[in-house]
PLY file of the C-alpha trace (Angstrom):
ply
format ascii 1.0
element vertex 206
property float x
property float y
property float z
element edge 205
property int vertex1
property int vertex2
end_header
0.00 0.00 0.00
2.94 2.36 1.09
4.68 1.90 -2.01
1.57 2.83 -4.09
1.78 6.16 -2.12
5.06 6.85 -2.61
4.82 5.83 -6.22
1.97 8.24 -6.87
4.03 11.10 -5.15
7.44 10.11 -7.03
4.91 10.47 -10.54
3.60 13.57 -9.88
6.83 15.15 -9.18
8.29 13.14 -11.93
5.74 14.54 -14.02
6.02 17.98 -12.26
9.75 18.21 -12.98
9.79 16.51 -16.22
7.22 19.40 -17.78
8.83 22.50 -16.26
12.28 21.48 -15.78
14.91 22.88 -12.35
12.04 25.80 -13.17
9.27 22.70 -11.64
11.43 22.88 -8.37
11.28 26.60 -8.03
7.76 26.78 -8.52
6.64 24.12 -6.10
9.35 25.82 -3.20
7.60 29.11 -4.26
4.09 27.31 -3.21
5.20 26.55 -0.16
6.61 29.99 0.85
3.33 31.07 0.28
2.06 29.60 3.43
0.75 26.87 1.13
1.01 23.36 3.03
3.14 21.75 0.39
6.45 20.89 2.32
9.46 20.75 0.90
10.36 17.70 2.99
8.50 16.00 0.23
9.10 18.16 -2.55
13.00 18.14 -2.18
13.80 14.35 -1.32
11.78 13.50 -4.19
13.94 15.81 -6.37
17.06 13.97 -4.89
15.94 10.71 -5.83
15.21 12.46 -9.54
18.74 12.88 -9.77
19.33 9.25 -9.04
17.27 8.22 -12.39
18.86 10.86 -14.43
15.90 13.57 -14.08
17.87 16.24 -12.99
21.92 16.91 -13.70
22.60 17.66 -10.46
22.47 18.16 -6.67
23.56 22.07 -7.27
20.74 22.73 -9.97
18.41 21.14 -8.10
19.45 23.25 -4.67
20.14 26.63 -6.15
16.51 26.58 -7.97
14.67 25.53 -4.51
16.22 27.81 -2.87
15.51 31.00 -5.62
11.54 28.97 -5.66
12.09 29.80 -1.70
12.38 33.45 -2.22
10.20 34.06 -5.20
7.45 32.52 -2.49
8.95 34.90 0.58
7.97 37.57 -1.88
4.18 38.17 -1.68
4.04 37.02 1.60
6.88 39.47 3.24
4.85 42.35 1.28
1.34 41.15 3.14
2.91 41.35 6.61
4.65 44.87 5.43
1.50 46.57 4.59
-0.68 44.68 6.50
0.49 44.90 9.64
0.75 42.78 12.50
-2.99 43.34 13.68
-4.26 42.44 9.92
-2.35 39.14 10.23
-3.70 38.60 13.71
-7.06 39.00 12.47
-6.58 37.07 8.68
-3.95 35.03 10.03
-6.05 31.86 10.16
-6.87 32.06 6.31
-3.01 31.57 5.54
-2.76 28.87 8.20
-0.66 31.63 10.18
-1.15 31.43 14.11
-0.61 34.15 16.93
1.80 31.80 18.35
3.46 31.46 15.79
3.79 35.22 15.30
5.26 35.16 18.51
7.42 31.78 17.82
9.00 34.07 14.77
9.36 37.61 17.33
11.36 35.67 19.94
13.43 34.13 17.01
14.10 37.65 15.18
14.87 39.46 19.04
17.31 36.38 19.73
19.08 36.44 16.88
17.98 39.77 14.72
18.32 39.51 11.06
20.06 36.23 10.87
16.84 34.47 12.56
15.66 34.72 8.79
18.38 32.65 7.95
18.36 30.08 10.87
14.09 29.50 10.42
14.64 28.86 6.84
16.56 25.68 8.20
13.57 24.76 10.29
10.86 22.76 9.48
7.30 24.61 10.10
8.50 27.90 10.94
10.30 28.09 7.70
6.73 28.65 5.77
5.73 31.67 7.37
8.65 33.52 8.65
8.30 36.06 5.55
5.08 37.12 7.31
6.74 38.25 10.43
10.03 39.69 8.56
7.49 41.65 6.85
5.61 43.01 9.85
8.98 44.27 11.17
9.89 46.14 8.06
12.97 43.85 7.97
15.70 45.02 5.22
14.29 43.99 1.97
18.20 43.02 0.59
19.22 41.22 4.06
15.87 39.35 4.36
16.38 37.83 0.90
19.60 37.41 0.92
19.44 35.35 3.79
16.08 33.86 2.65
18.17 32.74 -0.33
21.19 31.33 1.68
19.03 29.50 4.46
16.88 27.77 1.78
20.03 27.15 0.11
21.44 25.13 2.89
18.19 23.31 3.71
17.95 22.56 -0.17
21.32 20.89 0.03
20.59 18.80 2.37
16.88 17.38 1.47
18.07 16.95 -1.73
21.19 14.72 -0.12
18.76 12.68 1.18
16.66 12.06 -1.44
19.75 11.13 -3.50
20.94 8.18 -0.58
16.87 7.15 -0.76
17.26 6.89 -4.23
20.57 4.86 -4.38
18.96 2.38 -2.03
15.48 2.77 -3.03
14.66 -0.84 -3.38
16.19 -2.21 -0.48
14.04 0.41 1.56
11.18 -0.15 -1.09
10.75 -3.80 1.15
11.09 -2.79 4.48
8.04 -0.38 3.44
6.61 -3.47 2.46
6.81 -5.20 5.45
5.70 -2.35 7.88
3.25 -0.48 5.62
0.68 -0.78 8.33
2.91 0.64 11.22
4.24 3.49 9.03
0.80 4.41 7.47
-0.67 4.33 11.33
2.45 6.79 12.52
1.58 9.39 9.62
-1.68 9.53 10.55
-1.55 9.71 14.52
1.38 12.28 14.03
-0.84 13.89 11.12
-3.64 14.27 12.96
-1.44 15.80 16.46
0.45 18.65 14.29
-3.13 19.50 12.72
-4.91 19.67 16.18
-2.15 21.56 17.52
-2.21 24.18 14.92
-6.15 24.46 14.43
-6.05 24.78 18.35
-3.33 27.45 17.92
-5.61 29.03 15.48
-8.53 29.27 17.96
-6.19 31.28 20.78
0 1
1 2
2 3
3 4
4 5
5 6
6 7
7 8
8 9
9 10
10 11
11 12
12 13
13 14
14 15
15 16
16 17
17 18
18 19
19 20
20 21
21 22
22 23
23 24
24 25
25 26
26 27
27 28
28 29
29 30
30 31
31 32
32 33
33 34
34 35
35 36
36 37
37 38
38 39
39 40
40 41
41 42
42 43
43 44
44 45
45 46
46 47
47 48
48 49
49 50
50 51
51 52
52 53
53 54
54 55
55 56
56 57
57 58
58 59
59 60
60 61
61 62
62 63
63 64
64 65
65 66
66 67
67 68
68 69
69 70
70 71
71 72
72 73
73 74
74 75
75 76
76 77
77 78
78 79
79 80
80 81
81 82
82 83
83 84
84 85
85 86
86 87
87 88
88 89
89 90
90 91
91 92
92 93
93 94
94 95
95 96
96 97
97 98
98 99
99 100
100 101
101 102
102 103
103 104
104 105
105 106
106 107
107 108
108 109
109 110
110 111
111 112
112 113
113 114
114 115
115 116
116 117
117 118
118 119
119 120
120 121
121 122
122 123
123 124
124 125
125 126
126 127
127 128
128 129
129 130
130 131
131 132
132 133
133 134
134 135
135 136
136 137
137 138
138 139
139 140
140 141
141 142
142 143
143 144
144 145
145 146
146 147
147 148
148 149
149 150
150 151
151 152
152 153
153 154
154 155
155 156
156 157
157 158
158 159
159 160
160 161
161 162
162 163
163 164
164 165
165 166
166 167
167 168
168 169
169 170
170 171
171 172
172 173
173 174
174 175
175 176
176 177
177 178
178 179
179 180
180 181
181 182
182 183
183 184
184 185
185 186
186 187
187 188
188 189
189 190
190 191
191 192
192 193
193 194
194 195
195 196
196 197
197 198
198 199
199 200
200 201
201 202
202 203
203 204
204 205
């Protein structure tokens, strides 16, 4: 059953990739900058194991256009926070799956570590979709903000992309442990599925 799922996924950004080229990459990072849930914990392993079958040249083309897909999608979403203001986000938050927490996650991040928190969250899974919000809000530096956008995503890209690369290499000796604990692994996505969206509708409601 697992493998089915995976196989469906590995099409699609097959497909994806196949149509638009490293452009595919850059587009689907640029979705999920946009506070659209399409992680690139998905998006980026799969484009590793692309490289394995010959898909993609590289590890570097595949990187460097995730992480420019990283800040075309930082774009419209640092420019909402900047005119909108924290109090619009507080209030229309919710429709872009942004919290109050997790305005207040990204404000203890940015008075921590001031500009380079925008490149540290880009290396962190969850925070890294909507800290363009919060840079925005600030009136962070337009030229350090994506700068840093660019290099965090760039890191991050390097090393999804590893990963998918060493799936791909050993993809069929993983392909049957799948096999053999489908059922456990299926079970796990969902309860842990089903705790990070509770968590964040509940988030939501504060």
């Amino acid at each position: 059953m697992i493998e089915n799922i995976i196989g469906l996924l590995i099409n699609f950004i097959e497909h994806f990739i196949t149509t638009f080229g490293a452009f595919g990459i850059s587009i689907l990072m640029a979705i999920e900058s946009c506070n659209i849930p399409l992680p690139s914990e998905a998006i980026l392993p799969f484009a590793g194991y692309l490289i394995t079958i010959g898909k993609i040249p590289n590890i570097h083309i595949a990187s460097i256009f995730g992480a420019i897909g990283c800040v075309l999608g930082s774009i419209p979403s640092y420019y909402l926070g900047y005119f909108g203001g924290r109090s619009f986000i507080e209030k229309y938050g919710k429709y872009f799956l942004v919290s109050k927490k997790d305005l207040d996650d990204a404000d203890k991040w940015v008075d921590k570590y001031g500009d380079w928190a925008f490149f540290l969250c880009r290396m962190l899974p969850v925070i890294r979709t909507f800290i363009s919000l919060p840079a925005g809000i600030l009136r962070a530096r337009k030229r350090t903000f994506f700068t840093l956008t660019f290099l965090g995503s760039l890191v991050w890209s390097y090393i999804l992309v590893y990963v998918g690369i060493k799936l791909g290499e050993n993809f069929d000796t993983l392909k049957n442990v799948w096999h053999k604990f489908d059922a456990v692994i299926i079970i796990s996505c969902i309860i842990l599925g089903t705790i990070y969206v509770y968590k964040h509708i509940k988030h939501l409601r504060d």
